[in-house]
N, C-alpha and C positions, 0 to 999 in steps of 0.2 A: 504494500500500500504506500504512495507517495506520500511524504512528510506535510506538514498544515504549509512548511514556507514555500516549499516547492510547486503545489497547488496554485497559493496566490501568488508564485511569480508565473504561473502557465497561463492565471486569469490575466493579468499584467501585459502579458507577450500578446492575447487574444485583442485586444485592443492598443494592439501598437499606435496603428494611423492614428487615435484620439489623443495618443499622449503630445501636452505641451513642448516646448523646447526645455524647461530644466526640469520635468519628469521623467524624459529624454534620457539627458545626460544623466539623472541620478540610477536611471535601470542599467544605461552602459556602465557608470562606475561598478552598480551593484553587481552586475555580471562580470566587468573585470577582475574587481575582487574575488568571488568566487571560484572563477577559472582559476588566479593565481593560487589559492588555497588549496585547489585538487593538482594543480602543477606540484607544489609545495612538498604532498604526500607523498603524489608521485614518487617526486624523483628521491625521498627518503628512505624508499625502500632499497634493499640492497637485492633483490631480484629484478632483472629486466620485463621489461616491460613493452611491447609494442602492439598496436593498432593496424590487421591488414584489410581491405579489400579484397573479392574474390577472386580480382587475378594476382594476389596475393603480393601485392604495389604497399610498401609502408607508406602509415599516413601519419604515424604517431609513435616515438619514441622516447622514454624516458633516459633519466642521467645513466641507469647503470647499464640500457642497453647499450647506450653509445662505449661507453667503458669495455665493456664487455666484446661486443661486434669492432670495438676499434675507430667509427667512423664518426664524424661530427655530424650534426643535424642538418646540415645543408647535402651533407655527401651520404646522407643515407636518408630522408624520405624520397620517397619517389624509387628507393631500387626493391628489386622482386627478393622475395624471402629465400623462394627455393634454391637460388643461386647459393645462398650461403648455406642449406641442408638440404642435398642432393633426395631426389626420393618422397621429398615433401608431398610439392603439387599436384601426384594425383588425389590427394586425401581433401583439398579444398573443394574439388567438386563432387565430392560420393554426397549422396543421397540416401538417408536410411528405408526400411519399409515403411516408416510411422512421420516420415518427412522430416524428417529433425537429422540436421546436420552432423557429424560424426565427434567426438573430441580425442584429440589425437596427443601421441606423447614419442618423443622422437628421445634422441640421443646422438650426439655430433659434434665432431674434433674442428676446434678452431684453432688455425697456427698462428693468427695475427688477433691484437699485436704480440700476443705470445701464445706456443702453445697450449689448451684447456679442454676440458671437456666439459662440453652445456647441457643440460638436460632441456628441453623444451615440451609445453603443457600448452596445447592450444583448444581454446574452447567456442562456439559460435555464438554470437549475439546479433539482437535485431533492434534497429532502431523507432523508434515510435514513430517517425516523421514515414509522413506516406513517400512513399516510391521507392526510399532505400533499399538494396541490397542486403541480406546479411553479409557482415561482417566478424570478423574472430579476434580475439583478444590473444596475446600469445604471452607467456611468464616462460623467462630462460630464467636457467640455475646452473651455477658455477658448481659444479660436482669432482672438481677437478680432485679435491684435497681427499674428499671422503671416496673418490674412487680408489685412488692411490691406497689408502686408508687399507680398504675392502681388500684388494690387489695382496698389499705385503702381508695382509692376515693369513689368506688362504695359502701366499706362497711359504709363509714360516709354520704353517700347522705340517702343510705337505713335506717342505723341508724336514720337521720334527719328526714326523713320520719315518723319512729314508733314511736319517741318523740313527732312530732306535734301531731299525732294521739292521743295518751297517751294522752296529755295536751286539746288535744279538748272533750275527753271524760270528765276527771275530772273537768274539768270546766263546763261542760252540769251536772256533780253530785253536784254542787254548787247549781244548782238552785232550788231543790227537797228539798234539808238540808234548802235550807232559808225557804222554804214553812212552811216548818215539824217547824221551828222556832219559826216561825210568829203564827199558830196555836196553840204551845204548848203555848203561853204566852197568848193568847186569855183565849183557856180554864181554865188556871190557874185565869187569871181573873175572867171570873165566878164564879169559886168556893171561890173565897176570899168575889165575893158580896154576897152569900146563907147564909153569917154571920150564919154558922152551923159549930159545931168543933166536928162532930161526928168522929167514927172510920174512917169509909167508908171514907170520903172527906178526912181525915189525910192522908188513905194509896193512892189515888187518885192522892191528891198532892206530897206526896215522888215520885208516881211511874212518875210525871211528870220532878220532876226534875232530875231525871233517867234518863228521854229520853232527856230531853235540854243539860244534858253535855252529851249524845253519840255524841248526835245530832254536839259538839262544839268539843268532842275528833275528829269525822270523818271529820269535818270541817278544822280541824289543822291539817289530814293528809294530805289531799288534797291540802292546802295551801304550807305543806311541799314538797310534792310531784312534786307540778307544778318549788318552788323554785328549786327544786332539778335537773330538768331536761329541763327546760327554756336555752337554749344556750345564751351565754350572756360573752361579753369578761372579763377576769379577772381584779380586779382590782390591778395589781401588785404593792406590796411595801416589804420592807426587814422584812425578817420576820424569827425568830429562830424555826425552827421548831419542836423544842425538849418543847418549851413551848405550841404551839398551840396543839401539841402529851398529852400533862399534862392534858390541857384544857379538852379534848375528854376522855381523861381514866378515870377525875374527875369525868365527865359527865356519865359514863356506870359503874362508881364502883357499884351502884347497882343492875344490872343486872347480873357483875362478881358474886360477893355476892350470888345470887339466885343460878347462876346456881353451884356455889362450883369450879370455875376457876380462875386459880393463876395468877399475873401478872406478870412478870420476865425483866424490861426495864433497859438497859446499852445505854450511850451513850458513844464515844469516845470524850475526851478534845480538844477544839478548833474547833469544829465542823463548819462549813462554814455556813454563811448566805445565804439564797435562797430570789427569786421574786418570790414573790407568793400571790395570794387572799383567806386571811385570812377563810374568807366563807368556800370558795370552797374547801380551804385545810381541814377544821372541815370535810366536806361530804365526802371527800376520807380517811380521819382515819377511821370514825366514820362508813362506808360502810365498809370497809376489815375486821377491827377488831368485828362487829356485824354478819359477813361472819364466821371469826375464832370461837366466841363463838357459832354459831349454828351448827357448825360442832363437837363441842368436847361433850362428855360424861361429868357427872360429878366428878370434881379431876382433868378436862383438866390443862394444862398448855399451856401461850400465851407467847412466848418469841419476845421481839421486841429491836432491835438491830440498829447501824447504823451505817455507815462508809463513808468514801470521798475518791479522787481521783482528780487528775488536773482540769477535767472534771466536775463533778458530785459529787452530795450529794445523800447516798441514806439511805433507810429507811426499814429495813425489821422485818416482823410480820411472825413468825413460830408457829404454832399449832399443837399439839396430836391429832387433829382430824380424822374423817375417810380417812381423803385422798380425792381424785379426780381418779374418773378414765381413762383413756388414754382418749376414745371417746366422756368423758365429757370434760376433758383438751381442746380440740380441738373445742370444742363449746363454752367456759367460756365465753364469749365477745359476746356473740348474743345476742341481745335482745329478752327476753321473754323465752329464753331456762333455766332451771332450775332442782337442782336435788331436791331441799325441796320442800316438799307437800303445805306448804304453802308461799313460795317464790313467788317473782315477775316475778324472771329473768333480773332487770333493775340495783341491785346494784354495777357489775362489769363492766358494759356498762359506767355507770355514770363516775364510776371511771375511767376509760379508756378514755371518752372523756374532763375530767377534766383534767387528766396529762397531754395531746396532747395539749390542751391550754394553758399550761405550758410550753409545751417544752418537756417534760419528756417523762417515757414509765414506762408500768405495765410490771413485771416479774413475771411466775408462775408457781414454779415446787412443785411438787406432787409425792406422791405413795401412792395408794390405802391401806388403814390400817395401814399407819403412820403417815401423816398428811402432810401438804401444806406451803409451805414459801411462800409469797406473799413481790416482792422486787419493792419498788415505788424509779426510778433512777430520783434526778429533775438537770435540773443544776443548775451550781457554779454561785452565782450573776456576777460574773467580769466575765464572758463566754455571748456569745450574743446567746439570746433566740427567737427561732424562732415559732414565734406563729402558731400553726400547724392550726387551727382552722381559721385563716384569712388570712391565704397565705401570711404573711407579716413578714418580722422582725424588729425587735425592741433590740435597745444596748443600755443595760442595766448597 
């Protein structure tokens, strides 16, 4: 039911010609006013908002669609909707059985002025005034955050998933290795009581102590293995991470060495202290930079660099290596997807759910046949860290 003011401004409008000159003017004030006050609203709201016609021509758009769409008001009424959500237009002319216009709800990637994703909610209206057309009122919604949101939910349940998995196998290859253990000391026993030091028993026994340290080399992977990807909150304390970085390169100079790859590390002076678990930081060097030297030839170069910000400490590792290609770039984080023949697929998942219990985020840009920057951003100790990992925060 129309409101008693609304009424008597329709009775008002119905006898336009009769109004004097400053009854006139006071109905145009009275209605500028007005206008201004639904403009007002309008544009307060933080969903978009536009007005189409049915050849689906904007006639009317508010502050956050322009925000949103990118375009000012001059350079977007008058353009067609569907240009901007492909697939639209044929929904503006369906017809239901009952005559009533359809209400439609889309979902559509904007790249400009940055990339987003809008949810769109379009509904039909009719206007009281004879001869109009219906028209549709359309509300966009920036979903960009809570898609993300949605996104890294389902991908760390999944992840959690292939970890437990992972960890319940290699813990069932523990019990084999003890077998294999316990046997091989058996046997070795007997041969030490046949009190014979022939050939034969000499190469028997070497070939046993062969198998007891595979047997303790495979045993220490699995041990590292299960540490490695066991979810487990970090133990945060301040920590320089240009010396834990030292710690890890100590640790791989011989592998550098083999493969003939140079190490190139600059830090910037005064570098910020971060909260971090000392551990867990080793596994995310000690994973990208084992990443970097199996990607380069030999003669690679590892350049590893670091920089701050109000925000953020960050840590970047750049390689001569092959590169990444687009449709691997877009898999790098799944577990078990891998481009080495003898890879896992688990060392840039690890890394990735390490920084998230951090706080932090993995960054990773690539060109195929030039090589990969891998950028680990954590934060700034006196910034509060949100443990992605336990839905909680902690200030630090």
């Amino acid at each position: 039911m129309p409101s008693k003011k609304h009424t008597s401004l329709d009775k008002v409008l119905g006898r336009l010609d009769t109004l004097d000159s400053v009854n006139l003017t006071n109905l145009v004030q009275r209605l500028a006013r007005e206008r201004g006050l639904f403009e007002d609203i309008f544009n307060t709201l933080q969903e978009g908002v536009l007005v189409i016609n049915p050849d689906g021509e904007i006639e009317y758009a508010n502050a956050a669609a322009h925000r949103l769409i990118g375009l000012n008001n001059d350079e977007l009424m008058g353009q067609l909707l569907w240009r901007l959500v492909p697939g639209l237009r044929p929904s503006l002319g369906v017809v239901l059985e009952d005559g009533a216009m359809p209400i439609v709800t889309r979902e559509f990637e904007l790249t400009y002025p940055e990339p987003r994703t809008v949810r769109l909610y379009m509904v039909p209206f009719h206007s009281d005034n004879a001869g109009d057309r219906n028209r549709f009122a359309v509300i966009l919604t920036d979903v960009t955050r809570d898609k993300a949101s949605t996104e890294e939910l389902i991908e760390n349940e999944r992840t959690s998933s292939i970890l437990l998995l992972a960890a319940g196998v290699a813990h069932e290859l523990g019990n084999p290795l003890n077998s294999l253990n316990i046997h091989l000391q058996l046997i070795e026993r007997k041969l030490r009581r046949l009190k014979a030091s022939t050939a034969e028993v000499d190469k028997l026994t070497d070939s046993i102590e062969i198998c007891r340290g595979e047997v303790d080399r495979l045993d220490g992977i699995i041990n590292n293995f299960l540490q490695a990807i066991k979810p487990q909150q970090p133990d945060l304390g301040e920590l320089n991470m240009v010396e834990v970085l030292d710690e890890v390169l100590q640790f791989q100079q011989n592998e550098m060495l083999d493969r003939d790859v140079t190490v190139d590390a600059e830090s910037v002076p005064d570098l910020p202290i971060i909260m971090a678990d000392r551990n867990q930081l080793k596994q995310v060097f000690f994973n990208v930079i084992k990443n970097a030297l199996e990607a380069m030839e030999p003669g690679g170069r590892l350049k590893v660099g670091t920089r701050f910000d109000d925000d953020s400490v960050y840590l970047m590792f750049g390689d001569t290596g092959s590169g990444i290609k687009q449709e691997d770039l877009l898999r790098l984080f799944e577990p078990y997807h891998t481009t080495k023949p003898e890879g896992n697929g688990l060392g840039l998942m690890i890394v990735q759910r390490i920084m998230r219990e951090h706080g932090g985020k993995v960054g990773v840009e690539s060109k195929h046949g030039v090589g990969t920057v891998v950028t680990l951003d954590f934060p700034r100790k006196d910034r509060r860290v949100r443990m992605l990992g336990a839905g909680s925060e902690n200030n630090v």
